[in-house]
C-alpha positions as CSV (number, residue, x, y, z in Angstrom):
1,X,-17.3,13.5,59.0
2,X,-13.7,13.7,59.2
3,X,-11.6,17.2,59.3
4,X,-12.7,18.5,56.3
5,X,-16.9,18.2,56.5
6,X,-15.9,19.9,60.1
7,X,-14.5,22.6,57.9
8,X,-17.1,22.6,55.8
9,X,-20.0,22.9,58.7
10,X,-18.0,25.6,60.0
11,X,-18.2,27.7,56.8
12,X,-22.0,26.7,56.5
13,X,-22.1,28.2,60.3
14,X,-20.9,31.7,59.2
15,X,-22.5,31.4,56.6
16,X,-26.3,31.6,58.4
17,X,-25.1,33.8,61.1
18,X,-24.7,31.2,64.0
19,X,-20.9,30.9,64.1
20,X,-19.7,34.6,64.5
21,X,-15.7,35.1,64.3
22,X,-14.6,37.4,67.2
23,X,-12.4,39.9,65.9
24,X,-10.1,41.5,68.2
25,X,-8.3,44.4,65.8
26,X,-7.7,45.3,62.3
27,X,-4.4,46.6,61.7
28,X,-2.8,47.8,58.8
29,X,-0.4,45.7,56.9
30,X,2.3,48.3,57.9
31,X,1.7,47.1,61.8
32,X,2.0,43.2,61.1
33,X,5.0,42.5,63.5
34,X,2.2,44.1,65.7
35,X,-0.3,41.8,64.8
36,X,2.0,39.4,65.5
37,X,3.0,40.0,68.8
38,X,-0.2,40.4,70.4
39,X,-1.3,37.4,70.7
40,X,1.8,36.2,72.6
41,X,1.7,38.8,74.7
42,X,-2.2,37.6,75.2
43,X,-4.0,41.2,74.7
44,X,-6.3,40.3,72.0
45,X,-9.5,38.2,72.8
46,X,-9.7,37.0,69.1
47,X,-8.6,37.1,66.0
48,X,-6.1,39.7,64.8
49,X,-6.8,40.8,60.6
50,X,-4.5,42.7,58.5
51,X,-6.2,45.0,56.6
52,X,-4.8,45.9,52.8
53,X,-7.3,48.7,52.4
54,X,-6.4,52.2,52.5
């Protein structure tokens, strides 16, 4: 399969619904030294997203 078809069942996985990303926050893209930080400081559970909207 190699490390791209992994990739590519991934994708498939969100895709149907089985595979579910855990999101953590959205921030705004003002608060990205934020979003950067939390992770290290290990007070997300998850992904961290920037948000460009409004």
């Amino acid at each position: 399969m190699g490390h791209h078809g992994g990739r590519r069942h991934a994708g498939q996985g969100i895709k149907n619904g089985r595979l579910k990303p855990r999101v953590s926050r959205v921030l705004p893209l003002a608060a990205a030294a934020e979003a950067h930080r939390l992770p290290g400081d290990r007070q997300t559970i998850g992904k961290v997203l920037l948000s460009t909207a409004g």
